[in-house]
VEXDO-5746 format. One record per residue (C-alpha): x, y, z; residue in one letter; residue number from 1. Coordinates in Angstrom, 1 decimal, padded with zeros to 4 digits. Layout:
N
+--------+--------+--------+------+------+
!     px !     py !     pz ! kelo ! dovo !
+--------+--------+--------+------+------+
!      X !      Y !      Z !    A !  NUM !
...
+--------+--------+--------+------+------+
This chain:
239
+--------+--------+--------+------+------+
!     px !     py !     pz ! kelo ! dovo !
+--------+--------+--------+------+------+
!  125.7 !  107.3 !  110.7 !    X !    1 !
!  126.9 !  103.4 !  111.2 !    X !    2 !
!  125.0 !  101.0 !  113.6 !    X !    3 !
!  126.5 !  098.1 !  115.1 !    X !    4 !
!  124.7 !  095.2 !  113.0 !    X !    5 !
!  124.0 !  092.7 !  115.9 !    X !    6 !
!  120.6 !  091.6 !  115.7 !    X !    7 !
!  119.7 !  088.5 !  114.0 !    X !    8 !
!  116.9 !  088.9 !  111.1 !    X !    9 !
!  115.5 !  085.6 !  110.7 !    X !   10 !
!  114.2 !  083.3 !  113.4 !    X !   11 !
!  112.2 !  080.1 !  113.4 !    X !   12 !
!  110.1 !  079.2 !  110.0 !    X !   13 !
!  107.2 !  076.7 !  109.6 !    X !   14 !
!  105.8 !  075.6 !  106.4 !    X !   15 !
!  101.9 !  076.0 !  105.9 !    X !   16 !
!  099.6 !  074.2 !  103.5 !    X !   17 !
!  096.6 !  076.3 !  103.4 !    X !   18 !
!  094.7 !  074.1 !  101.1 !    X !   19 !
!  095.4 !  070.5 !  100.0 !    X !   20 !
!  092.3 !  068.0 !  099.5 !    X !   21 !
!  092.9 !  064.3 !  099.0 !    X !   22 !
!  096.8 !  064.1 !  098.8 !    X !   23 !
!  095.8 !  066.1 !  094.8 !    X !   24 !
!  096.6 !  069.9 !  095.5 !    X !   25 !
!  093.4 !  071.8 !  093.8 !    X !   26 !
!  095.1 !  074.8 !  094.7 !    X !   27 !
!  098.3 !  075.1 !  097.3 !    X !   28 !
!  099.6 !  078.1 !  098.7 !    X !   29 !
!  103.0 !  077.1 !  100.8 !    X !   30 !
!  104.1 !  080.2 !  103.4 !    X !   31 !
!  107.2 !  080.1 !  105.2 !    X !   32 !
!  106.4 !  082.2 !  108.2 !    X !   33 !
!  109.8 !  084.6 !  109.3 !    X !   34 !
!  109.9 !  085.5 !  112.7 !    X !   35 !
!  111.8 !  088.7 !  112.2 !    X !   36 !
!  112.1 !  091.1 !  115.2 !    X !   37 !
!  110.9 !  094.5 !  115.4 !    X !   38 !
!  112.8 !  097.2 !  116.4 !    X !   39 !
!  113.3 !  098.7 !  119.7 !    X !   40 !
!  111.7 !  102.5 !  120.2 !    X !   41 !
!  115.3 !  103.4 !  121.1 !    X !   42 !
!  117.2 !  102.3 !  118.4 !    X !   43 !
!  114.8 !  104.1 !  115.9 !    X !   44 !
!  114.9 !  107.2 !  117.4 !    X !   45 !
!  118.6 !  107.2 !  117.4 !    X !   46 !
!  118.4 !  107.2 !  113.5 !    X !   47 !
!  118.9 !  110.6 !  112.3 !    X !   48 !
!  115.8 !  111.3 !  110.6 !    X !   49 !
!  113.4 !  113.8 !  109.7 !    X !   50 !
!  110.3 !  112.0 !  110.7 !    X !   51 !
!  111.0 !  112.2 !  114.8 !    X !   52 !
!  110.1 !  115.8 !  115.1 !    X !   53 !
!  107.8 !  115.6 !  111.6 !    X !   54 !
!  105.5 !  113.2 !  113.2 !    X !   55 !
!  106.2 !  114.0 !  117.1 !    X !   56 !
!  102.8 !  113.9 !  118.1 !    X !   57 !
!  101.4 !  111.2 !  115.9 !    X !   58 !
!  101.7 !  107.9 !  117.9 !    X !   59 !
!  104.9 !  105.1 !  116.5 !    X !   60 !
!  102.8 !  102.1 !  116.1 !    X !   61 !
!  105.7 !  099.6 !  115.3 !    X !   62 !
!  109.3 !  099.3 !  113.2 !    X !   63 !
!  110.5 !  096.5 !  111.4 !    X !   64 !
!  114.1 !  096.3 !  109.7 !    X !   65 !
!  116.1 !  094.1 !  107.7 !    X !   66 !
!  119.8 !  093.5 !  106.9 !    X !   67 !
!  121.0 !  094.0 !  103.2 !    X !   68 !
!  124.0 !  092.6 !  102.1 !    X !   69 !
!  127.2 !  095.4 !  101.6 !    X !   70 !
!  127.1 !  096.5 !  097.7 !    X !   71 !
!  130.5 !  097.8 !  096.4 !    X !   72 !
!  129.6 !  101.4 !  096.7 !    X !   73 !
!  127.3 !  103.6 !  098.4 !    X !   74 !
!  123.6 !  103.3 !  097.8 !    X !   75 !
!  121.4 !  105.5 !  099.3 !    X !   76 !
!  117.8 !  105.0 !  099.3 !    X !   77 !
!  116.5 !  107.0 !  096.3 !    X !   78 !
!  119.4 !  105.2 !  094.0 !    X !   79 !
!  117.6 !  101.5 !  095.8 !    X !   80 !
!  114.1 !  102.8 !  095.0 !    X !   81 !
!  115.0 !  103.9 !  091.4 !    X !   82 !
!  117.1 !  101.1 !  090.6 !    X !   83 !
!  114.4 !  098.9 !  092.3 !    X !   84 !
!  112.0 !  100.1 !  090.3 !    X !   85 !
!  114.0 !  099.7 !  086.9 !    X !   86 !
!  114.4 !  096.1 !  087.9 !    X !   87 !
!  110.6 !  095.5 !  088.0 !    X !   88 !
!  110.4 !  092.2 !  090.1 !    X !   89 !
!  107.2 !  090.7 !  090.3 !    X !   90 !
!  105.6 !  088.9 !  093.1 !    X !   91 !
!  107.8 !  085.9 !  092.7 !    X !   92 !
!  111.0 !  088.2 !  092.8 !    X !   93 !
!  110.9 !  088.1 !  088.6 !    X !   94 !
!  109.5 !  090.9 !  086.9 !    X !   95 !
!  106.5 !  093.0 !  086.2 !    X !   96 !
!  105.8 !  095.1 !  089.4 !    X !   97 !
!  107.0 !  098.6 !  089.7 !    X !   98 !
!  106.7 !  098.3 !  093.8 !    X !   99 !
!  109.4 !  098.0 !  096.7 !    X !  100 !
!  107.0 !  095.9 !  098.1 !    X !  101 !
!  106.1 !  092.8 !  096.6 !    X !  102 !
!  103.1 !  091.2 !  097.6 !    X !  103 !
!  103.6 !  087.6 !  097.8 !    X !  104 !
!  100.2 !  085.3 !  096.3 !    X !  105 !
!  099.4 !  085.2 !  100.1 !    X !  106 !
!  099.3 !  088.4 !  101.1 !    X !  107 !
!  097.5 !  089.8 !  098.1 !    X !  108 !
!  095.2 !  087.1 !  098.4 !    X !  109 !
!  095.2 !  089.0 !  102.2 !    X !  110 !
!  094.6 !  092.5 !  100.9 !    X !  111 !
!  092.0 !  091.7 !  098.4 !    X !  112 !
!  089.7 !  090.6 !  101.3 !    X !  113 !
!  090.4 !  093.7 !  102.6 !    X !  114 !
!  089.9 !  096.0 !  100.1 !    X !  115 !
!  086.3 !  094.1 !  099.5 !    X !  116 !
!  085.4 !  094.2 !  103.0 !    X !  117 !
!  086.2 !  097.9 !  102.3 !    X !  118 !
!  084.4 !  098.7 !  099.6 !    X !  119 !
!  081.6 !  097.1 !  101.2 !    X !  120 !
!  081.8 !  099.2 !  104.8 !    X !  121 !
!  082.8 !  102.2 !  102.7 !    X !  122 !
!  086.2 !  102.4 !  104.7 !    X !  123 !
!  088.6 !  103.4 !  101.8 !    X !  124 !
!  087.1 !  106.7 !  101.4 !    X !  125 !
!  089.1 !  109.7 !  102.5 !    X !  126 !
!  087.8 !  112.5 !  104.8 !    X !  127 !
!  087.9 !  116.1 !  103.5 !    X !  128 !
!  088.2 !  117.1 !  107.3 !    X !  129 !
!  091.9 !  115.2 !  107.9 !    X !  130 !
!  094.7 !  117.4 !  107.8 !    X !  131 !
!  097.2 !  115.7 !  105.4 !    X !  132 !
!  100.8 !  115.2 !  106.5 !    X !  133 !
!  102.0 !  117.3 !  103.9 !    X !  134 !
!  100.7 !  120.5 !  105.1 !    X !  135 !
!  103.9 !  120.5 !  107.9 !    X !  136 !
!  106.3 !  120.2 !  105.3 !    X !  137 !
!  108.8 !  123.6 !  105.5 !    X !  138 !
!  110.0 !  125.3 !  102.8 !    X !  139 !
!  113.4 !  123.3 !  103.5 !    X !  140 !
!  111.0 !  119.9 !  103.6 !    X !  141 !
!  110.1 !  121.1 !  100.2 !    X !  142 !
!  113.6 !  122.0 !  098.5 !    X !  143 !
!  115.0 !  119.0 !  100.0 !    X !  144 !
!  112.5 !  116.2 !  098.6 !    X !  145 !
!  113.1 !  114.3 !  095.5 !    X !  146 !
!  109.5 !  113.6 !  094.7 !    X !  147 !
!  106.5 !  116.2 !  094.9 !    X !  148 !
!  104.4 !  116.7 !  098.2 !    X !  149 !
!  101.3 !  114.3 !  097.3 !    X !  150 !
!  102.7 !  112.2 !  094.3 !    X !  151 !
!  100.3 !  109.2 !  094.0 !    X !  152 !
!  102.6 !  106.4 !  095.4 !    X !  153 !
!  100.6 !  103.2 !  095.0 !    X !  154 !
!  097.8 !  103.2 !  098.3 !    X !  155 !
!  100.0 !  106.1 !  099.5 !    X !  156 !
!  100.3 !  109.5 !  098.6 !    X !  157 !
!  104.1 !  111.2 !  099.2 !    X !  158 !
!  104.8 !  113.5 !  101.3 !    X !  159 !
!  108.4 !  113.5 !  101.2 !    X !  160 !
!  111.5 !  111.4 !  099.4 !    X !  161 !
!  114.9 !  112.1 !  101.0 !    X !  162 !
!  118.6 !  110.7 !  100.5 !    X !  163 !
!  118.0 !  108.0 !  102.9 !    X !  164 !
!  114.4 !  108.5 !  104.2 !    X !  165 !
!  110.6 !  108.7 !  102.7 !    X !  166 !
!  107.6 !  109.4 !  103.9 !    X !  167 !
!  104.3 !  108.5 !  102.5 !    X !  168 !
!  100.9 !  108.6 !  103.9 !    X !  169 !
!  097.1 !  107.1 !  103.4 !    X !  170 !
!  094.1 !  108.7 !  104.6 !    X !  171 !
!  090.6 !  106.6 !  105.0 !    X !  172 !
!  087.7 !  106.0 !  107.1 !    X !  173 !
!  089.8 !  103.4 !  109.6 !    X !  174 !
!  093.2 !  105.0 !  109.9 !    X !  175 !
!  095.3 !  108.0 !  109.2 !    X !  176 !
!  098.8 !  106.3 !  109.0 !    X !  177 !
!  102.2 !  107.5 !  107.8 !    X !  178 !
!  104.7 !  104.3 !  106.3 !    X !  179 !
!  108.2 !  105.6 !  106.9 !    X !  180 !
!  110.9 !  103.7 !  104.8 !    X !  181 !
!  115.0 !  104.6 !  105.8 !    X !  182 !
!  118.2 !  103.1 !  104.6 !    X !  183 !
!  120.9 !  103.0 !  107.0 !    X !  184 !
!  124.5 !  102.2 !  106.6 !    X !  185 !
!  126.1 !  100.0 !  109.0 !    X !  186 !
!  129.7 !  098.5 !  109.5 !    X !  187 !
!  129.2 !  095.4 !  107.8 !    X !  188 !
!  126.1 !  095.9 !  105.4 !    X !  189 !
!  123.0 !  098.1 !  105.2 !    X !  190 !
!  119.6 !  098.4 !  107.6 !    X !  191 !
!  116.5 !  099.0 !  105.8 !    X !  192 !
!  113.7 !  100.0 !  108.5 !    X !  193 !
!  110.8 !  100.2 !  108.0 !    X !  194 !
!  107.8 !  102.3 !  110.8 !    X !  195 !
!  104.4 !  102.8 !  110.7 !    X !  196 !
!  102.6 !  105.9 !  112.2 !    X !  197 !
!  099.2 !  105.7 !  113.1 !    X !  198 !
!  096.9 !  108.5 !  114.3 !    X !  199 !
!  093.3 !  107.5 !  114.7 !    X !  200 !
!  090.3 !  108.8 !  112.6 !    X !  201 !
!  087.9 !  107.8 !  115.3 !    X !  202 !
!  086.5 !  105.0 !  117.8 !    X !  203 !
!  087.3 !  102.8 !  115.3 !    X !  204 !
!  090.5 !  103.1 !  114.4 !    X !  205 !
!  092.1 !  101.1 !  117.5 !    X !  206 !
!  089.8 !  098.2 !  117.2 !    X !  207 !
!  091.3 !  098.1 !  113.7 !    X !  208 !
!  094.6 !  098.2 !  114.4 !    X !  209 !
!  094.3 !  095.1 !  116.5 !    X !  210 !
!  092.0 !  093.2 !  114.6 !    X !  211 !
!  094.6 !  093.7 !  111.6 !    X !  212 !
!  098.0 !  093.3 !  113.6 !    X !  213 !
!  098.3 !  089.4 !  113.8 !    X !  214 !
!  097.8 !  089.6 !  110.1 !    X !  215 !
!  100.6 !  092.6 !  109.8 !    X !  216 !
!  102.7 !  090.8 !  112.2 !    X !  217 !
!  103.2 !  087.3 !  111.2 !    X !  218 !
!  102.2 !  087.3 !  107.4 !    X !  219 !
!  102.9 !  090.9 !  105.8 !    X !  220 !
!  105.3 !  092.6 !  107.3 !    X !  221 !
!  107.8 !  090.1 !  107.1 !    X !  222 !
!  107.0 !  088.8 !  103.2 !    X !  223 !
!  107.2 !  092.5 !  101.9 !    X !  224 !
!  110.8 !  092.3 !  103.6 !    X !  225 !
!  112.0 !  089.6 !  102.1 !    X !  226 !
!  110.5 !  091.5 !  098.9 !    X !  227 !
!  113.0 !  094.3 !  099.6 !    X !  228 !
!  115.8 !  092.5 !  100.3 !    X !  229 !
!  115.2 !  089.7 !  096.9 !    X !  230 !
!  114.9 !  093.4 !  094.7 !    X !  231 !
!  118.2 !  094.6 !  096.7 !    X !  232 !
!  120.1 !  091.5 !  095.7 !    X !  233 !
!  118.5 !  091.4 !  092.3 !    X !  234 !
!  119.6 !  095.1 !  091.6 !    X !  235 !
!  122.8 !  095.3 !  093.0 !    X !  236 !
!  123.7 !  091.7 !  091.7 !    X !  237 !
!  124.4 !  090.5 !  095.8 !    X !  238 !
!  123.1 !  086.9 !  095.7 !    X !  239 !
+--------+--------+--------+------+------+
């Protein structure tokens, strides 16, 4: 399926120092912020993917997508997640890190203080009484997937790998969230999108999601695509 590739990816940035004392830098960590736009409810579920009737009744909390440049032959999004992972880019876009997603100084720096604040509140623990995701796969679901139901993928756990589409999931005391990545070609170059599913675990789980969103929003999100899009160029040698 081709999309028409008519939506810009990058809009204003602004350079923040976020610590500089006495014209010496002790320790400076420069973020460009990248507007980049989210992407409608209807173009999404246009996509032909498996995860609009797998996850009809769990709430879309948002989809983010980025434009990578045309390689000279097809890639679908296993070949860019093995090749990715071959290439090993770390969090400057070098080496080292077996992960799509990069995290940038920043936003580990970001997820560090969460996972403290975690370990603290006891919010990374998973509940025996949440149904994983994988429990809907179908026998087809199963056949079809490239990785094993419940692989270890990082904070995630897999539910299912696909041509052009996977599915992964975490389970803890805040959120019960599925992170769908697909890989779309287009007329001009490729879409990687990029949704997030999140059902709630309890009274809790809202309040979360709002506290965390400016975070996701302005700072996350939009470095771990520019992560994707720096391994895409540095595997398929696109600049």
């Amino acid at each position: 399926m081709q999309l028409e590739a008519d939506r810009p990816q990058v809009g204003t940035r602004d350079e923040l120092v976020l610590w500089r004392t006495g014209g010496h830098d002790i320790r400076e960590i420069t973020l460009v912020i990248t507007i980049m736009p989210q992407v409608s409810t209807q173009e999404f579920e246009r996509l032909p993917l498996r995860v609009h009737t797998f996850l009809a009744d769990v709430p879309l909390h948002d989809v983010w997508s980025i434009d990578l440049p045309r390689w000279g032959a097809s890639v679908t999004l296993d070949e860019f997640l093995r090749t990715a992972g071959n290439c090993k880019l770390d969090t400057c876009g070098c080496s080292k890190s077996s992960s799509l997603f990069t995290p940038s100084p920043l936003v580990q720096m970001l997820l560090n203080i969460r996972f403290s604040i975690g370990r603290l509140l006891h919010w990374d623990s998973e509940s025996a009484a949440i149904d994983t995701f994988a429990n809907r796969l179908t026998d087809t679901d199963r056949s079809r997937s490239l990785v094993p139901a419940c692989t270890p993928d990082g904070f995630f756990r897999m539910i299912y790998r696909f041509d052009n589409e996977q599915l992964v999931e975490l389970i803890n005391r805040t959120v019960h969230a599925a992170a769908l990545s697909a890989l779309i070609e287009t007329p001009t170059a490729y879409r990687f999108y990029f949704g997030v599913y999140v059902s709630n675990v309890s009274w809790f789980t809202p309040f979360y999601m709002k506290l965390i969103d400016p975070f996701r929003k302005l700072i996350i999100y939009p470095s771990l695509l520019r992560s994707v899009r720096a391994r895409w160029n540095h595997a398929f040698n696109s600049g």
